[in-house]
C-alpha positions, 0 to 999 in steps of 0.5 A: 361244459365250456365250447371251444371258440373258433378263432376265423383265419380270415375274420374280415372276409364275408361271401365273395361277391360274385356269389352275393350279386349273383344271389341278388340277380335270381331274388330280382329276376335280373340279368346277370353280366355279374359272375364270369361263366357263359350262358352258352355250352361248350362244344356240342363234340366235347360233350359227346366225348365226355358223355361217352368216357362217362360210360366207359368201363374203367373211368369211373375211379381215381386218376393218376394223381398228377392228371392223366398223362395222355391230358398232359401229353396233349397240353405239352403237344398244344402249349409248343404248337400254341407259343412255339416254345419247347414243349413242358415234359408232360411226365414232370412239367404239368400237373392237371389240377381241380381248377385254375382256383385249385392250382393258386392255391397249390403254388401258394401253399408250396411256396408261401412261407409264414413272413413271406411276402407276395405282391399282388398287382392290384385291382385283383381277383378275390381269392389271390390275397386271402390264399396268401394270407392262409400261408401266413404269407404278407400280400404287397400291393402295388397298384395299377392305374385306370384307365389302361391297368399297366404295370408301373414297374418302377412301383413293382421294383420299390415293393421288392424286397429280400423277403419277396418270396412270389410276385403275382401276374394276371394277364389278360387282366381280371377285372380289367382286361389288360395285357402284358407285353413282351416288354413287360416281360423283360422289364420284368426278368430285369427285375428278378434277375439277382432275387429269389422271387418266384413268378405265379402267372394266371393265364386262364384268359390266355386265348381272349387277347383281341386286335390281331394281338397275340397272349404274351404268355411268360412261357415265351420268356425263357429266364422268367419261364425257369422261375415261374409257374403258369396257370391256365383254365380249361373252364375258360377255354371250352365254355365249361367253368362248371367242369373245374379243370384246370393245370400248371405248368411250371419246371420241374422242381417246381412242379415237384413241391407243386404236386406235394400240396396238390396230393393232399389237396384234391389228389385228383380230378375228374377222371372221365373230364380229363379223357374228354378233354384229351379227346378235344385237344387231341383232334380239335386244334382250331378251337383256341384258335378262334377264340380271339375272333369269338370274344372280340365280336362279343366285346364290340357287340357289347360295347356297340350296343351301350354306345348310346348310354351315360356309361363310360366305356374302358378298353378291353385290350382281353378276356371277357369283362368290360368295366365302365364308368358310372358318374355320369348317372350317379354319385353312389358308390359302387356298390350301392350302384352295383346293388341298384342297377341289379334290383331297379334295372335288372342288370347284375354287375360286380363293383370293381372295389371287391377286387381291392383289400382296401374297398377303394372305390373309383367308380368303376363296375365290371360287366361280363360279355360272354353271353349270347348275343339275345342276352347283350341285347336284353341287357343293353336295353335295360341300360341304354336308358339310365 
């Protein structure tokens, strides 16, 4: 009996590296400043409360498939107090999603049609051009350049095109850590202005933009706001990347085909999570408001402490990675580099080539610093040396 082949979607594309580094630093016992989780606890409160609701009658089953709506009240209340913008309708507006990953992917399937094209600013998060690519979509990319990563927007204007169906912002930037500026941003709205491009922007590290700088959210922009969907990521926020909470905000038709996907997706998320996190934001309006201060002490620890290495150091205008130069200690490329550092130093990074379509290979590898300070200091001293 003959068995049915399966033709992949995505024959190019093996394990995510985060996971293949991260596997690689347990097999070495090394320290992984690889993947980009904490090795700290979220706030002791926030566990409590979700502790309790997880003992709570009536939390045990499905949400309401949009999120609950005490949660999206409780984002519309922060996302005003935050940007000093109108507040999103928390009924229409804000859909809580299983992750920032699961909200991607949601915009993409509801607006990607096959032959569409979407440009990708590019170093880019992995997953942005094989989500594309699974809606038979065409990823663009147009470049950023080291060492600052801005956008070249007259490259972004000659990538444009009538079948530009979506164009991809990441800010404060993974891997690199740029920032857009309001500037950016009305360069931007120029651009848009007579096409029917819609705006995806993932701001999961809206809350890490560091110098007494503030997060240039799209949301601040009221003509890019009405084309756009927003991303932010809870996981980020409260130190809980394993919770996987994440929401859109986007207008309302919008939001409405949005939750169309979302529905058949994972319909909803974690029920007592959700009750937690309405807790935290309902009574704890300081945490985001620390945050700069938090991760910017960890950004010049972390870069104080390899001040004394062969490695070159990139700014981190935000977010929580810290990419480096390495040519000063070997000509290898950067994932030979990448997979040697972890077994002969015991130090895990990523190689900034998986965050290209193409590999290109510039030198560069990705340290994440958000860790305890014990941890910076281990890594370093491991470092320092080399």
């Amino acid at each position: 009996m003959a068995r049915p082949v399966l033709v992949s979607k995505l024959p190019d594309i093996g394990t995510s590296i985060f996971s293949l580094m991260t596997q690689l630093a347990q097999e070495c016992g090394a320290i992984n400043l690889a993947q980009g989780f904490p090795d700290y606890d979220p706030p002791v409160a926030l566990q409590q409360a979700l502790a309790r609701h997880a003992t709570t009658p009536g939390h045990h089953q499905y949400a309401p498939m949009p999120g609950l709506l005490r949660l999206r009240e409780a984002i519309a209340h922060k996302t005003a107090r935050v940007y000093g913008v109108s507040a999103p309708d928390p009924a229409t507006e804000v859909t809580i999603t299983c992750g920032a990953t699961e909200a991607l992917y949601a915009v993409l399937a509801a607006v990607v049609h096959p032959g569409d094209e979407v440009l990708v600013l590019e170093p880019a998060y992995d997953l942005y051009g094989p989500a594309i690519r699974l809606q038979g979509g065409v990823p663009i990319y147009v470049p950023l350049e080291a060492p600052d990563f801005r956008p070249d927007w007259d490259r972004v204007r000659a990538a444009l095109t009538p079948r530009t169906r979506l164009i991809m912002l990441n800010s404060p930037h993974n891997p690199s850590g740029a920032v857009l500026s309001a500037q950016d941003l009305h360069l931007l709205a120029d651009l848009l202005r007579d096409t029917d491009t819609f705006v995806l922007s993932d701001e999961v590290y809206e809350h890490m933009v560091f110098d007494e700088q503030p997060h240039q959210s799209v949301l601040l922009h009221p003509e890019l706001r009405e084309r756009a969907f927003v991303l932010s990521s809870f996981g980020k926020t409260y130190h809980a990347t394993g919770w996987k909470m994440g929401y859109c905000i986007a207008p309302a038709a919008l939001t409405a085909e949005v939750r169309r996907v979302h529905q058949f997706l994972t319909f909803a998320v974690s029920t007592p999570t959700q009750h937690a996190l309405a807790d935290a934001l309902e009574t704890d309006t300081t945490h985001d408001q620390s945050l700069p201060d938090f991760y910017q002490y960890k950004r010049d620890l972390f870069r104080s402490l390899l001040a004394g290495s062969r490695f070159e150091l990139l700014p981190v205008p935000g977010g929580y990675f810290q990419l480096a130069r390495y040519r000063q200690i070997s000509a290898e490329g950067d994932v030979a580099f990448a997979q040697r550092l972890t077994r002969e130093a015991g130090v895990a990074v990523v190689p900034v080539s998986a965050f290209y379509h193409d590999g290109h290979d510039d030198g560069l590898i990705r340290f994440c610093f958000a860790k305890q300070d014990s941890t910076l200091h281990a890594a370093a001293q491991r470092l320092v040396g080399l």
